[in-house]
C-alpha positions as CSV (number, residue, x, y, z in Angstrom):
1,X,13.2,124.6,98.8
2,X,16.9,125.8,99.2
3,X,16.8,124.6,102.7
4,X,14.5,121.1,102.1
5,X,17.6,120.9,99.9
6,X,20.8,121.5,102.0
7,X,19.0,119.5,105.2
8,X,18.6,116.4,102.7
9,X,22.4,116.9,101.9
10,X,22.8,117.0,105.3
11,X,21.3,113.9,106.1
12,X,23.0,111.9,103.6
13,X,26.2,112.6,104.7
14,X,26.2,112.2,108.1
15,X,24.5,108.8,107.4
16,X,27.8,107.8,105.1
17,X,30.1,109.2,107.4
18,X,28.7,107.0,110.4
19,X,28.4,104.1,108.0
20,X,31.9,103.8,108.0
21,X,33.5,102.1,110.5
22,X,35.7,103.1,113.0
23,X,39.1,101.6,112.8
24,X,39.9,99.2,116.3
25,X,43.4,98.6,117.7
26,X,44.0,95.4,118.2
27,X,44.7,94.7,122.2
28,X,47.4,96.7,123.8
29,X,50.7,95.0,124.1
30,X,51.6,94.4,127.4
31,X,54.9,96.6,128.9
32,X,56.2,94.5,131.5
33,X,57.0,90.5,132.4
34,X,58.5,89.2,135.3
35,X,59.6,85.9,135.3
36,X,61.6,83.1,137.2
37,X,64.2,81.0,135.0
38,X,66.0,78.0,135.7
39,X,69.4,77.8,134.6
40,X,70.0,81.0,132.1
41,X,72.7,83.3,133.0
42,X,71.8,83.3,136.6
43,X,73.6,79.3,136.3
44,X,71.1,77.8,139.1
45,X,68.1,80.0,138.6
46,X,67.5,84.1,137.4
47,X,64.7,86.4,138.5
48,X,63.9,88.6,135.2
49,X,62.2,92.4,134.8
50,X,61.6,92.8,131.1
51,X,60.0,96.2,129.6
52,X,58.8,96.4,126.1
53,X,59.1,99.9,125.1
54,X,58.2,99.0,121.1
55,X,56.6,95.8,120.2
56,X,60.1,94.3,118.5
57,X,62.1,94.9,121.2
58,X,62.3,94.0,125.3
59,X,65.2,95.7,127.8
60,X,65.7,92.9,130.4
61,X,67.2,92.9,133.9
62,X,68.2,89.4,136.1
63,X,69.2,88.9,139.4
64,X,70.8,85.6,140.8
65,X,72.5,85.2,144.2
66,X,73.5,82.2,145.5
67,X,77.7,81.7,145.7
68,X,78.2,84.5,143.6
69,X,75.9,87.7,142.6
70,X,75.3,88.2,138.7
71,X,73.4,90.9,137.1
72,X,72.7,89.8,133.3
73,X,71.3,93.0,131.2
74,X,70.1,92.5,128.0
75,X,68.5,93.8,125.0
76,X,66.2,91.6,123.1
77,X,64.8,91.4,119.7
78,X,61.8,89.9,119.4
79,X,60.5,88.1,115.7
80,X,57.7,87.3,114.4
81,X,55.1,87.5,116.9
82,X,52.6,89.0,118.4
83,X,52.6,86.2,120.8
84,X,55.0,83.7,119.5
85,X,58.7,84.9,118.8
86,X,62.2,84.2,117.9
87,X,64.3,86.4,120.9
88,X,67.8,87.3,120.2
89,X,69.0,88.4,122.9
90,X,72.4,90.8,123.7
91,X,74.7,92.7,126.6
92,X,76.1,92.0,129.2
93,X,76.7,89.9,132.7
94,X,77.7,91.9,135.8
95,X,79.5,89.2,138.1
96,X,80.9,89.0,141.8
97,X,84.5,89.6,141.1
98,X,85.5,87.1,142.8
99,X,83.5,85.3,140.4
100,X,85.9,86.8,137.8
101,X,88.3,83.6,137.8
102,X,85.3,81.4,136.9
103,X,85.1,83.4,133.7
104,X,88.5,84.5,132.7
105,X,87.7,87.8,132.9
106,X,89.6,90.4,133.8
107,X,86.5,92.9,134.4
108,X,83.4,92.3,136.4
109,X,81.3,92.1,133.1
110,X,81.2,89.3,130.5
111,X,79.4,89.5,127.2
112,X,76.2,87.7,127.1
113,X,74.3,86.8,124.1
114,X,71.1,84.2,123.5
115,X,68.8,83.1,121.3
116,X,65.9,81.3,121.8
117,X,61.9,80.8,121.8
118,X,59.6,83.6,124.1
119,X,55.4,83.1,124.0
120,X,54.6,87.2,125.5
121,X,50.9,86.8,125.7
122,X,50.1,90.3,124.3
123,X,47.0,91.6,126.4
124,X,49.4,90.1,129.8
125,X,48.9,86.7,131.4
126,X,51.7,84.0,130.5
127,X,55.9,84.6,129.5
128,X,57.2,81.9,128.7
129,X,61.1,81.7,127.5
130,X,63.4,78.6,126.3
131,X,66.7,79.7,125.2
132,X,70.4,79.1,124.7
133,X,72.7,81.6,126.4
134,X,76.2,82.2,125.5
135,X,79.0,83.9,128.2
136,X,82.1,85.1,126.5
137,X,85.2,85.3,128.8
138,X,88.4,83.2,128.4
139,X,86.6,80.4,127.7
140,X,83.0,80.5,125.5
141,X,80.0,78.9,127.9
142,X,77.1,77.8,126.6
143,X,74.0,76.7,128.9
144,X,70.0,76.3,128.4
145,X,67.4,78.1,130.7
146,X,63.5,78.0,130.6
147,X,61.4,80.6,132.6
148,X,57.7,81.4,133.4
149,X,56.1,84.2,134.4
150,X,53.5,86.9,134.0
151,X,52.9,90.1,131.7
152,X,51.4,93.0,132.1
């Protein structure tokens, strides 16, 4: 009877334990965009790298050449979201020096801050990025720049 017993116990708990469900992570945020952005800090046109090493936040890296080389690297904040966000955006500009003129600046690297609007499709497909960007050197510039890319 002892063991009709502890087999019945048995039963009854395993079936509660599988009756509850298993908790799902949503879909994986993707790590990496790269993207193509006219105007920006690039002036003509930027070609981005992001990584997103935590959901809030994206480390980005640019590359325009055309009459002068400039290297924007940023850090950006990202709102809201999963897919939809408010990006604030900070760092720096590395510039041609003889670029430097243009800028007032006295090093080859200018402050750089933006803010703007970034759709980062979680589970990768489309980035998408409109945004205001803002050089600091002897005189404050401030220009638009909207890219598209992919995630992944």
């Amino acid at each position: 009877m002892r063991l009709i017993q502890t087999a019945l116990l048995f039963l009854a708990l395993s079936g509660a334990a599988s009756a509850v469900p298993e908790p799902t992570a949503g879909p994986e945020v993707s790590k990496f965009s790269v993207s193509f952005e006219l105007g920006g800090p690039g002036y003509y046109y930027t070609l981005w790298g992001s990584y997103r090493p935590i959901e809030s936040l994206a480390v980005n890296v640019g590359l325009s050449v055309s009459a002068i080389v400039v290297v924007p690297v940023t850090a950006s904040w990202l709102l809201f979201g999963p897919t939809h966000h408010l990006e604030i955006s900070g760092g720096g500009e590395i510039v041609d020096p003889g670029a430097l003129s243009i800028f007032g600046a006295s090093t080859g690297i200018a402050p750089l801050f933006s803010v703007g609007y970034r759709y980062w499709e979680p589970g990768g497909g489309l980035d998408f990025r409109a945004a205001a960007y803002v050089l600091f050197g002897a005189n404050v510039v401030v220009w638009p720049g909207i890219s598209a890319g992919y995630t992944f």
